[in-house]
N, C-alpha and C positions, 0 to 999 in steps of 0.2 A: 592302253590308254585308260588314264583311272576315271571315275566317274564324280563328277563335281557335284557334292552338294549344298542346294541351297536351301537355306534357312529363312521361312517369312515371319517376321518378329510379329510381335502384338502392335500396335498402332498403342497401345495405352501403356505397354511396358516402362519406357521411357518416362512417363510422366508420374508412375506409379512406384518409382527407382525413386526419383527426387520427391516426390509427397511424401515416402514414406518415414524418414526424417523429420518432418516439419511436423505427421500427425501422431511418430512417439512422445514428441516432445510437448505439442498439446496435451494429447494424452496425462502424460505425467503429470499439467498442471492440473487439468478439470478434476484428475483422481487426487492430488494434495489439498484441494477447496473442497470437493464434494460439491460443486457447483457443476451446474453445464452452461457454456458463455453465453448468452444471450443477446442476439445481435436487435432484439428491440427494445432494450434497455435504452435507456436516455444516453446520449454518447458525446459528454460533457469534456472533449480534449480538444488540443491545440493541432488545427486543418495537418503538419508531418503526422502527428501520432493516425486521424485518422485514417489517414491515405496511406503511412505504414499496415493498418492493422487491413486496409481490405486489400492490400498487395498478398498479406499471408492467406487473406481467406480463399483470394482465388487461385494460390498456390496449392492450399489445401484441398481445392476442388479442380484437381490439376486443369485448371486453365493458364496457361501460360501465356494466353496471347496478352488477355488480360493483365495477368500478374505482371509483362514486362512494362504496361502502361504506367498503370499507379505506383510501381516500384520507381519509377522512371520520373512520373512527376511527384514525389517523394523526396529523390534525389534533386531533384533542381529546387523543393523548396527548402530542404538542406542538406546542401552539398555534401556535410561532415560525416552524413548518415549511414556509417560501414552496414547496417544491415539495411537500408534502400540497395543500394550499390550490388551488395550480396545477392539478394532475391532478383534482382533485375539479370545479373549474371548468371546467375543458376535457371532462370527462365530462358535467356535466349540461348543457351545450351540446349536446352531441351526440346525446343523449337529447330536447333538446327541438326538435331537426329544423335546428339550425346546423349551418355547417360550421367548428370551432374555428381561429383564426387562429392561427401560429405569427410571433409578432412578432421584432424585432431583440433586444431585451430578453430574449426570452426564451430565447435560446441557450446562458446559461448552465446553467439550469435540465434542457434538455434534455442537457446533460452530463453536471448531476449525475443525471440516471435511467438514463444510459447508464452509468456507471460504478457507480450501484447494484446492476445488472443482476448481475454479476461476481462468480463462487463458485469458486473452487477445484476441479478436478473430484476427485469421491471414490474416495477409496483411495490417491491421489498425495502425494507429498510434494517440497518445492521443490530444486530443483537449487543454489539458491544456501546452499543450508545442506547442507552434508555428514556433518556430524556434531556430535554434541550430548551434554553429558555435566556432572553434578551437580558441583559443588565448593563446599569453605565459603567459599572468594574471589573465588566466580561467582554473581552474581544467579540465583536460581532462572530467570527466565523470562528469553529474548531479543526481540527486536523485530527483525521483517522489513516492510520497506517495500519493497511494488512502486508505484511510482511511476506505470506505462501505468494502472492502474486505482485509483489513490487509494485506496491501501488500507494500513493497519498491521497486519498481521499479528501475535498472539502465540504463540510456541512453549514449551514447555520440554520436558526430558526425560524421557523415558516408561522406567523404573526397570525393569518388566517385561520390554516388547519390545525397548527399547535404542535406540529409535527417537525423534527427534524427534516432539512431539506439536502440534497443533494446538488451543489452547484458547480463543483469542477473537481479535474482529477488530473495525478502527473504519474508518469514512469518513475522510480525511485531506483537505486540500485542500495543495497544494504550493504552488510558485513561479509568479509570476504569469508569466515566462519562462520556466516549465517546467524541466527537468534538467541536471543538471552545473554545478554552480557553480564559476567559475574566479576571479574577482573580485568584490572589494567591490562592492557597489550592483547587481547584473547581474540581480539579481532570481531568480535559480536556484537550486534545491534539490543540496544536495553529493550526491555518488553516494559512498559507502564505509562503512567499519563504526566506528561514533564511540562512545565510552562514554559513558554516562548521569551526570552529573557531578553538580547539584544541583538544587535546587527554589527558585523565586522567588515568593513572594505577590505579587500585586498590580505586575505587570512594567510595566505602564504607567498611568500617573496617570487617563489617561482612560478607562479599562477597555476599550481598542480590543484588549487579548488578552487579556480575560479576569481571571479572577483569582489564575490556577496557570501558572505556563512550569517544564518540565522542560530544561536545558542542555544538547546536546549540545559534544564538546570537539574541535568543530569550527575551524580546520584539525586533524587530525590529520598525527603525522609524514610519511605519505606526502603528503598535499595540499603542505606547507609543503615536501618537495624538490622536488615541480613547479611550485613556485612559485603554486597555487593561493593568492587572501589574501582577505581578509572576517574578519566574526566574527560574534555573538550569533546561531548558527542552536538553536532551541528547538522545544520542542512545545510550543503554547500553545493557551488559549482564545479565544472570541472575545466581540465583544461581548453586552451582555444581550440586547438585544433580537431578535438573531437566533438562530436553530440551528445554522446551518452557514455556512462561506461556500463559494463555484464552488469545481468540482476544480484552479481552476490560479487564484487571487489572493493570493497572500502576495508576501511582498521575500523570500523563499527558505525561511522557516521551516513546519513541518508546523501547519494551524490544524486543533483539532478541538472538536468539541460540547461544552462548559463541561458535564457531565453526562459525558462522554467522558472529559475532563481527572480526573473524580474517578473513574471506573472505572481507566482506564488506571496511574494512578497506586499502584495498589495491585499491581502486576507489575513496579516500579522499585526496585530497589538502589540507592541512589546510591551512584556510583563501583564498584559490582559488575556493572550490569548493561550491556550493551549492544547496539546498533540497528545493521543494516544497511540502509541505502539502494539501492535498484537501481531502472535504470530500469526492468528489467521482469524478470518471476520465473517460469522454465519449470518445469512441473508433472510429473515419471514418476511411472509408477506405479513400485510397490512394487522389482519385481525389478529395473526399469533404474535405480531411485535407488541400489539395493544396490551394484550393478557399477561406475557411475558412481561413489558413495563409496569402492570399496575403489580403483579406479584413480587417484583426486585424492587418496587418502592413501597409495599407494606413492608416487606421485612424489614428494608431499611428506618424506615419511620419507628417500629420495635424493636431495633434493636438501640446497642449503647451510641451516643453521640460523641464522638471523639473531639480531643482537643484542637487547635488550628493547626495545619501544616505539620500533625504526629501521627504516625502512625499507630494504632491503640490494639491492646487486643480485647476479646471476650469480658465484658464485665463493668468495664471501665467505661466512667461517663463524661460529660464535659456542656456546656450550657448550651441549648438549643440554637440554631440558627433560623432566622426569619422565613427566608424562601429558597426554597431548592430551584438549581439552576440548572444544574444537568449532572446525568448518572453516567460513568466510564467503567467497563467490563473488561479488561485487557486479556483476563483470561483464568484456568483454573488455579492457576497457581500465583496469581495476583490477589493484591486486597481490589475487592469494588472501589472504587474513587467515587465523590459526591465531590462537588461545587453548591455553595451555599454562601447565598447573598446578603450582604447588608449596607445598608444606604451608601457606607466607604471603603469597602472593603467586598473582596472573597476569599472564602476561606475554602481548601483542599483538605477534603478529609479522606483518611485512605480508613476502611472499613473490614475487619478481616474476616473469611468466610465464614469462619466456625462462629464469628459474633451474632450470623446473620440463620434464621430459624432453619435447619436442616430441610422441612419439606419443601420450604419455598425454593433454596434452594436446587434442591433434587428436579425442581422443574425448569430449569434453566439449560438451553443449550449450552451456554459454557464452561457449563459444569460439567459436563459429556466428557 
């Protein structure tokens, strides 16, 4: 008679099977920001996003009883929600003494909870906005896209402190080839600061985006001296039957939640307001944003004043403008962008590095 043996598992095994999935994939986000998420940051999203993001957290802390809840009321606030639905079934698996498979298919999914994870840390403000300031020919509100964590950012100016504010934020999904767009069809999201031009009902017949696209006036003058070409990049919706799509499936345009598309839409000027793109957006606190801003706006103030809406290089001057409106940092391989006001008008100046004094430069995180 052979001797039966019995195996007594981990009581945590199970739960440490299915987190471990969920905490590569964080992982991989917090190491592509150089951020760590910050769950006491200001958490400016719509009741799904939150109630998604603490279904992952207590996934990530293998709590499942928890995670089936919020996962669960997630799903009922909407229903379209394949990663509610997901995390809710991967938790009561885990509950009932499975170990949850992590499929091919489902890599997307675990992106989007990786990049849901992702909060601003509190008290900071982004490096790629320097400065920020009201006018009647400037959209109240601007748009910041960090690109590494799928994210649109809204800011506007805080009248008080004088400081850019932080007032709401959306899931985005980019380029199904990720960042920089240099050519037609490449499938990549542009990096730079584009204005918000107009509004389309019904962009595509078969409602594959929805039923709102915002335009951006993508090439801008800089894109078109580098010879970057393409056209029709928007913010749009997406189909009915989903919520979201993966953080990296468009042909270059920003897709976000039809629910998204009508919130968002009420922070747009058309033709006043406009969006920056970056691949990714460094966070100081308060006193190194200060320093950092008064150093990128000496240079800028010394260095050449560019023509309206040209891009200029080194050298080259063009007649002052009245009052600076706000400074856009998209990144090292961007021109600085200025907005600069006048009683009727604003004018978009793209600024290019080597115009701007090498050391100030050098002190710049974006220049990292």
């Amino acid at each position: 008679m052979g001797t039966r043996r019995v195996v007594l598992e981990n009581p945590f095994r199970r739960k440490l099977v299915w987190v471990g999935a969920l905490v590569i994939s964080a992982l991989v986000i917090v190491a592509s920001v150089d951020q760590t998420p910050s769950v006491a940051a200001p958490d400016r999203k719509a009741p799904i996003d939150q109630t998604l993001r603490a279904a992952i957290e207590q996934s990530l802390m293998a709590n499942p009883e928890q995670a089936v809840a919020s996962a669960s009321q997630a799903a009922s606030l909407e229903p379209k929600s394949r990663l509610a639905h997901w995390l809710a079934a991967q938790s009561v698996l885990t509950l009932a003494g499975d170990v949850p498979k992590i499929r091919k298919k489902d890599r997307d999914l675990l992106a989007e909870a990786g990049v849901r994870l992702y909060a601003p840390p509190a008290g900071h403000l982004p490096a790629s906005l320097l400065h920020l300031q009201d006018h009647p020919q400037l959209g109240r509100y601007s748009l910041l896209v960090d690109l590494s964590v799928s994210r649109i950012f809204i800011f506007k100016a805080n009248a008080q402190t004088g400081l850019p504010e932080l007032v709401d934020q959306f899931y985005t999904t980019l380029g199904l080839s990720g960042a920089d767009k240099q050519k037609e069809g490449d499938r990549r999201t542009p990096i730079g600061v584009y204005r918000l031009v107009k509004e389309i009902q019904n962009p595509r017949a078969d409602g594959f985006l929805g039923k709102l696209a915002i335009t951006l006036d993508y090439p801008n003058p800089e894109d078109k001296r580098q010879g970057r070409t393409g056209s029709g990049i928007w913010i749009h919706g997406v189909p009915d039957d989903v919520h979201v799509r993966p953080p990296k499936a468009s042909d270059g345009c920003l897709a976000i939640s039809n629910d998204d598309m009508i919130r968002i839409k009420k922070y747009v000027d058309y033709g006043k307001s406009y969006i920056m793109i970056a691949k990714k957006i460094d966070w100081l606190p308060l006193d190194q944003w200060r320093g950092h801003s008064q150093r990128i706006t000496k240079a800028l103030l010394q260095a050449a004043t560019p023509a309206q809406d040209k891009a200029v290089g080194p050298g080259k001057q063009g007649a002052s403008s009245p009052q600076l409106l706000a400074i856009f940092d998209p990144g090292p391989d961007r021109s600085v962008v200025t907005l600069t006001g006048q009683p009727k008008s604003v004018t978009r100046q793209f600024i290019e590095r080597q115009a701007l004094q090498p050391d100030r430069l050098a002190q710049s995180p974006a220049s990292k």
